[in-house]
N, C-alpha and C positions, 0 to 999 in steps of 0.2 A: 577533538572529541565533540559527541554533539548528546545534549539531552533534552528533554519535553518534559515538563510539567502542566497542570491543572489544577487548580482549586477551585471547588465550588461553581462550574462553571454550571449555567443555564442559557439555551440556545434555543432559538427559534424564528420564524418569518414572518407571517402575519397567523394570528390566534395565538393557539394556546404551547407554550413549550415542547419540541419538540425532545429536548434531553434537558435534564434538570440533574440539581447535585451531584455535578460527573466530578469525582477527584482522581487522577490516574497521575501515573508517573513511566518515563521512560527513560533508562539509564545510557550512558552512552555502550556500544558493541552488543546492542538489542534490538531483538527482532519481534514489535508486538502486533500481534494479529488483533482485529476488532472482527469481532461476528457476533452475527443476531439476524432475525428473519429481514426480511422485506420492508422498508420503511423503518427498519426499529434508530436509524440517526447516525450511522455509519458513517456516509457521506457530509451530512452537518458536521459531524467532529473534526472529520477531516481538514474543511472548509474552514472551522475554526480556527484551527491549529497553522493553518496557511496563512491565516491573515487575510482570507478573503470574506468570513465573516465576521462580524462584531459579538463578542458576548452580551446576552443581558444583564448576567449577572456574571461575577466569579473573573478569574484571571487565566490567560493561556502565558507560559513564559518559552522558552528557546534558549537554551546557554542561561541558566539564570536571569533572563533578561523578558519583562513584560512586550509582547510583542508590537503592542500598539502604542509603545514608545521608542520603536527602532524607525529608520526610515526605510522604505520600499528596498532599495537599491541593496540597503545592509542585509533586510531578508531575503532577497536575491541570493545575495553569496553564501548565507545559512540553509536556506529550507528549500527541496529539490519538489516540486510535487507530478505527481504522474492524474490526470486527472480522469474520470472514468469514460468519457464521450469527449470525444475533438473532431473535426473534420480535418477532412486530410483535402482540403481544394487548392491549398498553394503551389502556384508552378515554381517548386524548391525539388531539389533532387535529397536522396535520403541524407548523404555527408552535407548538404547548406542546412536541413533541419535539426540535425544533430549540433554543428557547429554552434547553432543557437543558444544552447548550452552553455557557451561561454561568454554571451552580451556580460550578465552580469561582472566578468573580471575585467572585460574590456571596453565596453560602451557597445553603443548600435552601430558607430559608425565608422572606428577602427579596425585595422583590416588584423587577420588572424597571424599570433606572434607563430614562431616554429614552437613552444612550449604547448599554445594552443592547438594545433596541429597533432601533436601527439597526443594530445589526451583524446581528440576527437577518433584516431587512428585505435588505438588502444581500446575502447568504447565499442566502437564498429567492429572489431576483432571479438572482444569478450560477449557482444549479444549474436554473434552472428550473421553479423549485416555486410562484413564486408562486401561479399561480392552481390550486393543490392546496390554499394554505395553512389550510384552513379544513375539509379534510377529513379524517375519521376513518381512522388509520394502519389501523386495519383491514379499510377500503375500498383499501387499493390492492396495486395490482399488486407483484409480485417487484422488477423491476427498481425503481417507485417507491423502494416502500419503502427501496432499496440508495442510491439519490441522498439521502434524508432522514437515516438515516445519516451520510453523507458529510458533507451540510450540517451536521446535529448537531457532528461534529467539527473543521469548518471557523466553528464560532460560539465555539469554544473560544478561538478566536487565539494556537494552540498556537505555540511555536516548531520543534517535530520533530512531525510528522506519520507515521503508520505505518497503512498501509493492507491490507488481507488479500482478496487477491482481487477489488477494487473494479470491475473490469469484467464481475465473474458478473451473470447475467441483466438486463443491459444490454441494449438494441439496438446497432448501430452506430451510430449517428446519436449515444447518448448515452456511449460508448463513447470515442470522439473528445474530445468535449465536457468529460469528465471530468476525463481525463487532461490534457487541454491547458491545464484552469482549475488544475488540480493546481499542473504544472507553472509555470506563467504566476505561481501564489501563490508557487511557494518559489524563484524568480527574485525578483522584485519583493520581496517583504518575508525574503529570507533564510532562507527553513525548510530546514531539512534534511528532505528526504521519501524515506521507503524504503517499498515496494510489492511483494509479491507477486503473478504474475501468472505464468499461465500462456501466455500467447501471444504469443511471442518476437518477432513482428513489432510487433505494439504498443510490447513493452518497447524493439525498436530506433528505432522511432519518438518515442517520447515521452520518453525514460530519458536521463540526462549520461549515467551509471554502469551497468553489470551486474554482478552477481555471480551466478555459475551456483553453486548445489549441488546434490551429487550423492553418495552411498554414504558419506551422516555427515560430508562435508567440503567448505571450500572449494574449488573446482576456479579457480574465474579470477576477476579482479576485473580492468575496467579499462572503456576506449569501449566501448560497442554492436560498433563494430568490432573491435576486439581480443578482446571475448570472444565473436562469434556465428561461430565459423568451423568448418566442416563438419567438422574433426577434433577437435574441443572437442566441442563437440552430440555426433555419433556417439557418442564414449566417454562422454560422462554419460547420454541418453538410450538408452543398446543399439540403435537404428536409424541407419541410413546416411541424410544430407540433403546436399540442396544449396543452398548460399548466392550466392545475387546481388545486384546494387545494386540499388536500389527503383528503378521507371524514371523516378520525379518526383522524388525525393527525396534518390537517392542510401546511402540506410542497406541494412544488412544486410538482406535478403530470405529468411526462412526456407524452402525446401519440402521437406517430405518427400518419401524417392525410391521410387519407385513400386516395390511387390515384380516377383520375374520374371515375366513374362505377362498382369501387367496395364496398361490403358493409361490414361489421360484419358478421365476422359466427354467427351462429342460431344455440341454441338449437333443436334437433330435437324433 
């Protein structure tokens, strides 16, 4: 089982904080979404929460355990992160970058057990990669590459999973697909999974949890419903929407409201 905590955390680079008094929590077998506009610190938490930055203030923990008193190697085998831009210029085929995934159980320079083997095989099966597995990351496509990623840090058998953006240059078809295997892993084996993601209807769909930030702070934590409602949205993003039930589903329905005088496109 894997969980996330926060207290009091305040984060930032050089000036002025860009998140202050963030307290969140994430249980193990959850899936919490983080959205908020553009800039609003998304990626900063993320980055926290990884252990790639330092807080100024406040504590990040992992398993009950303050992070910046575990060593590198130990949060290796804990926290899987999918980060939002990589370059894909190494001459690795997609199964050596995936295998990657497993340095932390084995070292760098150990060669891959048959247990290792499986989980990478299994991996490459459940995103769709198999029959990629043998091609050069630098033959492929944006979205590819973004699923090989994913799998990379899904060969970890992380317990907390942290995702940045994981639906960019997706199609819909893998869009779906992603999210739901996500989801479906930190059900079943207990991960605690946070994700940023821009498009709110996804995160209503897919998400236990939201937590909207906005202007350096928390604004809501709680259901999809509880946090997607037209007067939450409005004040964090500065535009007027309107929320509906999904007509299959039931969850939060995001649309944006159409300025004065303009209307819906038309079928021609």
């Amino acid at each position: 089982m894997g969980s996330v905590k926060v207290e009091k955390l305040a984060l930032g680079y050089e000036g002025p904080h860009v998140l202050q008094g963030i307290d969140l929590q994430v249980a193990p077998a959850t899936v919490l979404a983080l959205v908020g506009p553009n800039g609003a610190g998304k990626t900063t938490l993320l980055r926290a929460l990884a252990r790639q930055l330092r807080p100024r203030e406040g504590t990040v923990y992992v398993d009950g355990r303050d992070v910046w008193q575990q060593a590198v190697g130990q949060m290796a085998r804990q926290v899987g992160l999918v980060p939002q831009q990589e370059e894909g210029q190494w001459p690795l085929t997609v199964a050596q970058v995936v295998s990657l995934g497993r340095t932390p159980h084995r070292g760098w320079f150990l060669p891959l057990t048959p247990e290792d083997r499986a989980v990478v095989d299994r991996i490459l099966e459940q995103t769709d990669l198999s029959p990629l597995r043998d091609r050069p990351i630098t033959a492929l496509s944006g979205g590819e590459l973004r699923r090989v990623l994913i799998a990379r840090a899904l060969a970890q058998e992380p317990r907390v999973l942290l995702l940045d953006e994981p639906t960019a240059s997706l199609d819909l078809r893998f869009q779906g697909h992603i999210l739901g295997l996500v989801r479906d892993l930190a059900h079943r084996r207990e991960l605690a999974v946070v994700v940023s993601i821009h498009d709110l209807n996804l995160a209503g769909l897919y998400a236990d949890r939201i937590a909207l930030v906005s202007q350096g702070r928390l604004w809501a934590v709680g259901t999809p419903a509880e946090v997607l409602t037209p007067e939450r949205l409005s004040q964090a993003y500065g535009v007027p929407v309107t929320v509906v039930p999904h007509p299959v589903y039931g969850t939060p329905l995001v649309v944006p409201a159409l300025e004065r005088g303009q209307t819906p496109t038309a079928p021609d």
